[in-house]
C-alpha positions in Angstrom: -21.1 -9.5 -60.5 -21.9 -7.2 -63.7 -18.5 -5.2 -62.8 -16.4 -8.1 -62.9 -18.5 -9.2 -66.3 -17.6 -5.9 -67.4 -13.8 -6.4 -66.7 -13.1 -10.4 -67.6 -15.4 -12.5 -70.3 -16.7 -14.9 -67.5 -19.4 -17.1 -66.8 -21.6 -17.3 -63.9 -20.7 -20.5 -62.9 -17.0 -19.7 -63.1 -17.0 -16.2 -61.0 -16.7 -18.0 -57.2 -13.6 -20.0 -58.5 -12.1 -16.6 -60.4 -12.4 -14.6 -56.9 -10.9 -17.5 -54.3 -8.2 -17.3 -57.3 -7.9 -13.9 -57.1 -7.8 -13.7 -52.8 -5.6 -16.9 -53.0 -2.9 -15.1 -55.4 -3.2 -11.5 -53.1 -2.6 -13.6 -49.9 0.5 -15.5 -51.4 2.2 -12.3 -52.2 1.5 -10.9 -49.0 3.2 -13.8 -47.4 6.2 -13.8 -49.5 6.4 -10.0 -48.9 5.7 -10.0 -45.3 8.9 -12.7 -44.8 10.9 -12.1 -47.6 12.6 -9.2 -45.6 12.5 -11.1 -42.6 14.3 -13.6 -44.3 17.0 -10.9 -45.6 17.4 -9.5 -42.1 18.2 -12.9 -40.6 20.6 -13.5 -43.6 22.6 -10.3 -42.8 22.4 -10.7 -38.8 25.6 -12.7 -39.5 27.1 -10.4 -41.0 27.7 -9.6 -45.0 30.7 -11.0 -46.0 28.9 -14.4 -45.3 25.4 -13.9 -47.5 27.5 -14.9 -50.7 27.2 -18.9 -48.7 23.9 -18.3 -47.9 23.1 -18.1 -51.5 25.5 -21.0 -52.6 23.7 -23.0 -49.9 19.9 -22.2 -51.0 21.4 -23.5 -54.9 22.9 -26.8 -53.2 19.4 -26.9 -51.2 17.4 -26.3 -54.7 19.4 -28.7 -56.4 18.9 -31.5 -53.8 15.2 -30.7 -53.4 14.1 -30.6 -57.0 14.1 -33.9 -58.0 12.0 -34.8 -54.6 9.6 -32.4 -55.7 9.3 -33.3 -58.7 8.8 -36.5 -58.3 6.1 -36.2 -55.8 4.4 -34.1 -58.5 4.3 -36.2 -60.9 3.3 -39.1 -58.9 0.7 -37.4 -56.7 -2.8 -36.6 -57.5 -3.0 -32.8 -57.6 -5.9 -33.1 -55.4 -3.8 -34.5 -52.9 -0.5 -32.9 -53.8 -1.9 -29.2 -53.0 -2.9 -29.8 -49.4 0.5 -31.8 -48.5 2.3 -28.4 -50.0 0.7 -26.2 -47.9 0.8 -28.2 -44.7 4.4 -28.9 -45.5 5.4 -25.1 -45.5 3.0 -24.2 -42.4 5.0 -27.1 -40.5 8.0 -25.4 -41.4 6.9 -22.1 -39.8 5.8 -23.2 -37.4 9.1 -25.4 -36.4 11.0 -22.4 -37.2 9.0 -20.5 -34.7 9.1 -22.5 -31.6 13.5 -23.2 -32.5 13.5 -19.6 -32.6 11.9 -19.3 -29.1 13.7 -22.1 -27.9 17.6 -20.7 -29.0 19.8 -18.4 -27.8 21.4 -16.0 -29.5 24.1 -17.7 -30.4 22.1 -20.6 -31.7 19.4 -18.3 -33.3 22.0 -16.8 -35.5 22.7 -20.5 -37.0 18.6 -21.2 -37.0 18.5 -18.1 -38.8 21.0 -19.0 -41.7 19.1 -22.5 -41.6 15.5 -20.4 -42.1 17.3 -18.3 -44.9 18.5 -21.4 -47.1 
């Protein structure tokens, strides 16, 4: 505790909330780096010439979500808004898990794309 006093002006009441914040931040960015090139991979497995959709379709997909999300921010409590986040992108890989032991390889090339967007 008189390390991290040294480093950052913080108070003792304050330090167990500045180190879940800390763990929470490293484990995010593990995440996204762990399946970001996952994600690429399953982009590509259908070849190059057709990533250029893949993009125009996760901007269509931003566009349309956007407004959703924002209004479910701005009329949830964040309390309650947090949790439904996180359980809502844990559904999705876990759905994307069993489809992709489910398919074939003919169909995991489309769940693929889908998983990129």
């Amino acid at each position: 505790m008189s390390l991290l006093r040294r480093v950052v002006d913080v108070r003792e009441e304050e330090a167990a909330a500045l180190l879940w914040s800390c763990a929470y931040f490293f484990l995010v960015l593990c995440a996204y780096y762990i399946l970001r090139p996952i994600r690429d991979e399953m982009g590509l497995a259908g070849g190059v010439e057709n990533l250029a959709w893949l993009f125009t379709g996760t901007l269509v997909g931003t566009l349309l979500l956007h407004p959703v999300y924002s209004s479910a921010v701005s009329r949830l409590p964040r309390r309650r808004f947090v949790p439904l986040t996180y359980r809502f992108f844990i559904a999705n890989l876990l759905i994307f898990y069993g489809l992709f032991q489910l398919a074939d390889a003919g169909q995991s090339l489309w769940v693929g794309r889908v998983f990129f967007v």
